[in-house]
C-alpha positions as CSV (number, residue, x, y, z in Angstrom):
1,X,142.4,59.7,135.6
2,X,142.7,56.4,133.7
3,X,143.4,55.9,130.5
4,X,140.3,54.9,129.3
5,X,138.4,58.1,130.6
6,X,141.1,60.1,129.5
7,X,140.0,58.7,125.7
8,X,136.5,58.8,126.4
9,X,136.8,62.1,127.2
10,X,139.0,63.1,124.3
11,X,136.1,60.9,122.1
12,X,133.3,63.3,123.6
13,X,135.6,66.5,122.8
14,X,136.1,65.2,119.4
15,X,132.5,64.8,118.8
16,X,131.2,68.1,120.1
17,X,134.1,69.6,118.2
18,X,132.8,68.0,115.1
19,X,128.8,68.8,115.8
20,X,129.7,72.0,116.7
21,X,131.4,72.3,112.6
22,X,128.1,70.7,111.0
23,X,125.9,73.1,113.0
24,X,128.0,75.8,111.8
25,X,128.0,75.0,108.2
26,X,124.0,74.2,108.7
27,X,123.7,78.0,109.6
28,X,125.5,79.2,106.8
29,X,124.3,77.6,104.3
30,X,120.4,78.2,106.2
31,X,121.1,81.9,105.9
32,X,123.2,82.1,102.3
33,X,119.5,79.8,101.1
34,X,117.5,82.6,103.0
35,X,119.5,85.5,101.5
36,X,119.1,83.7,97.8
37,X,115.5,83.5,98.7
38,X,114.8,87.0,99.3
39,X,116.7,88.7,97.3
40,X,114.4,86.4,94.5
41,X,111.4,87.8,96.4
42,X,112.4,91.4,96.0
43,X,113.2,90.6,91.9
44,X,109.7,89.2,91.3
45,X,108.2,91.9,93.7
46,X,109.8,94.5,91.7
47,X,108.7,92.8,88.2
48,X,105.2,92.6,89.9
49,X,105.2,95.9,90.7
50,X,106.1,97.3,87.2
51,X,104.3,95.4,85.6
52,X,101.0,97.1,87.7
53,X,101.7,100.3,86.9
54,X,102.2,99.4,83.4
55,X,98.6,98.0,83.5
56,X,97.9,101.2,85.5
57,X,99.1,103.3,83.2
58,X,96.7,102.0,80.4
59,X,94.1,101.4,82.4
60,X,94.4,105.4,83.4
61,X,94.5,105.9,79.6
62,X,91.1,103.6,78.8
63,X,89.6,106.0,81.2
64,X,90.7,108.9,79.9
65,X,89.5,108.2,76.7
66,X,86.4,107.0,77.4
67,X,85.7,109.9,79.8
68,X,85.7,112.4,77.0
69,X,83.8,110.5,74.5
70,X,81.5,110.1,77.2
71,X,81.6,114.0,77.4
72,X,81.5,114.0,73.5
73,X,78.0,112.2,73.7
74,X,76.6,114.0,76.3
75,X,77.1,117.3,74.8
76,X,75.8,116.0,71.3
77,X,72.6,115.0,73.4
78,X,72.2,118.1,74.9
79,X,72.2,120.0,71.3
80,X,69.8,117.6,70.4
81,X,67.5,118.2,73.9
82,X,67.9,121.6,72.9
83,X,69.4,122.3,76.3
């Protein structure tokens, strides 16, 4: 080989060496973003999914409540059917 293939080739080496690097810090830093991203998901689906059964809670409450006055009011207009 000459000496000027000899360099080119050591030039292409170098710069496949060098992609090679860049490509690898692309994927880390792809997948240290993606981990970031989901473990942010999971946080604001668990704070999501609190908060619904929060509103579930009170909403089972509401109905509750208003199930026995509904009973309250259908008994007082029975006594007053004379039923």
């Amino acid at each position: 080989m000459t000496e000027a293939s000899i360099q080119k080739g050591s030039a292409l080496e170098s710069a496949r060496s060098k992609l090679e690097r860049s490509v690898a810090r692309l994927e880390a830093a792809i997948d240290a973003r993606a981990g970031d991203l989901s473990a942010s998901v999971s946080a604001e689906t668990a704070a999501s999914l609190e908060t619904l059964r929060s509103e579930n809670a009170a909403l089972r409450d509401v109905a509750m409540t208003i199930g026995r006055r509904l009973d309250k009011t259908i008994g007082r207009l029975r006594g007053a059917l004379g039923e």
